[in-house]
N, C-alpha and C positions, 0 to 999 in steps of 0.2 A: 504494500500500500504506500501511495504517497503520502509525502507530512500533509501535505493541504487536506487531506481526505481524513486523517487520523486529528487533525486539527477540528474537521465540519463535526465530526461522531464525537467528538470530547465538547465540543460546544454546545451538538443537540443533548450530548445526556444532563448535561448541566441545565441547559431549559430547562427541561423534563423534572430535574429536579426541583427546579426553583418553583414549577408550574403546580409539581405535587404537594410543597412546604403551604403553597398560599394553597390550594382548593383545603387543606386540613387544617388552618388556621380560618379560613372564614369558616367552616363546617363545624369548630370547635367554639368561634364568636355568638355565633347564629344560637348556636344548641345554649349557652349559657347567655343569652343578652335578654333577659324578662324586663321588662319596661311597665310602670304601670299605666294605667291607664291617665291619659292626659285630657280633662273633662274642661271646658270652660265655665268659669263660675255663674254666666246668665245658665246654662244648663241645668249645672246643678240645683239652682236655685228655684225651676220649672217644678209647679203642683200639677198632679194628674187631676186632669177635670172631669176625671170621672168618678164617681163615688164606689164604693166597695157594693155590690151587690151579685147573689146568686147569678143572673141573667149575663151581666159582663164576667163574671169567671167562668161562667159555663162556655161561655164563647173563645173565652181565651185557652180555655181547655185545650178545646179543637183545633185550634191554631197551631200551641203546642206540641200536641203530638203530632201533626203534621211537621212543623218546620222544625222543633228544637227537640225534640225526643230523643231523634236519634245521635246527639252527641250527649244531653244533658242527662237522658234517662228520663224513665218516666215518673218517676219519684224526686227528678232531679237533682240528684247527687252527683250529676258528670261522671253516671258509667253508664251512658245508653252502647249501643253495640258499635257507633264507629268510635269511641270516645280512642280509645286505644288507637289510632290513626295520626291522630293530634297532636303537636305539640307545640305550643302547651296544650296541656289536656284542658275540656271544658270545665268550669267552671260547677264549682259545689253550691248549687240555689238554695240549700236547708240549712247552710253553716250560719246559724245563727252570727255568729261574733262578724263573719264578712257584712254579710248582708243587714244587717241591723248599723249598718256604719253608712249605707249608701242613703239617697234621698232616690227619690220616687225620678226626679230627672237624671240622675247618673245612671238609673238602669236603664229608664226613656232614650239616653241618649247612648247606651253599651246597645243595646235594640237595634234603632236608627242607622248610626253608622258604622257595627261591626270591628273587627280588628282582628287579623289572619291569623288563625283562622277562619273565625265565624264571620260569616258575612253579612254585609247590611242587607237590614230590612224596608230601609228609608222606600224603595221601589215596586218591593213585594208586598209589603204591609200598609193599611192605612192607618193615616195617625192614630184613629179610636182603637184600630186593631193592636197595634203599639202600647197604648196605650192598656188596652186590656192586660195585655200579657204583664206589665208592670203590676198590678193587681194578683194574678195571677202567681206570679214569682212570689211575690209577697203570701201569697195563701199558705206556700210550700214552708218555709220556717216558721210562717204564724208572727212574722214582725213587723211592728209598726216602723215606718217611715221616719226617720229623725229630722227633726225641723228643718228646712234649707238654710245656707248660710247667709248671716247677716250682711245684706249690704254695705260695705264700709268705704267711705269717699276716701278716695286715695291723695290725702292732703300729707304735704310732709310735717313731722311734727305732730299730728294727728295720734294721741295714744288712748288707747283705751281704759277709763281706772279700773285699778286692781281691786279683788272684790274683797269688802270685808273682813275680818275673821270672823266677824260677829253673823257673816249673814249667809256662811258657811254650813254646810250639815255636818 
């Protein structure tokens, strides 16, 4: 063989190399990079206008096992049958401690626009339909909604006082 030839094959294995360090360095990014979710606070801030009743969770029911069953479960625990497909895997709708932390517009808005895997709804679902299923979620741990977040003018110097001791429990 000539150098110039033994010089190309030392050069391509070295690509090769280089090409196989980076595909297992982003393959290793990807699989560790969980992010949470990044909500706007007018979102979060969004009351469902719809009220808690039989008729809208029976409807959300249906929706459910049609569109979120099969990742969330039917019980919603995030082990329906493709859940294992996932990753991240879906989401545990019964875990009290998560879900008692969200407002009614953080789920509205996890719903709406999705985040890969789960896809948005914004297209498939109508707002009430959306809407429903926020209720509906809620039925599955049995928790109430925590108040939205207070509006607060973003003036600099602007503090909030500090509460009491006296008015403390």
């Amino acid at each position: 063989m000539t150098r110039d030839t033994q010089r190309g094959r030392s050069l391509r294995k070295a690509l090769l190399v280089c090409v196989l360090i980076l595909i297992c360095i982003a393959i290793g990014l990807a699989a560790f990079h969980k992010t949470p979710w990044m909500i706007p606070v007018a979102e979060k801030a969004r009351k469902n206008p719809l009220s808690y009743s039989d008729a809208n969770v029976t409807a959300a029911k249906q929706i459910y096992s049609e569109q979120c069953a099969n990742c969330h479960g039917d019980g919603g625990k995030g082990d329906g049958p493709d859940a294992m497909m996932y990753d991240p895997s879906p989401a545990d709708l019964t875990d009290a401690a998560k879900m008692t932390k969200l407002t009614d517009g953080e789920i509205y808005y996890q719903i709406t626009e999705g985040r890969k895997p789960m896809p948005s709804f914004k297209k498939k679902l109508m707002e009430q339909q959306r809407w429903q299923l926020v209720l509906f979620v809620r039925s599955l741990v049995r928790a109430p909604a925590p108040p939205p977040p207070a509006k607060q003018p973003d003036v600099p110097g602007n503090k909030q006082p500090e509460p009491s001791p006296n008015t403390q429990k």
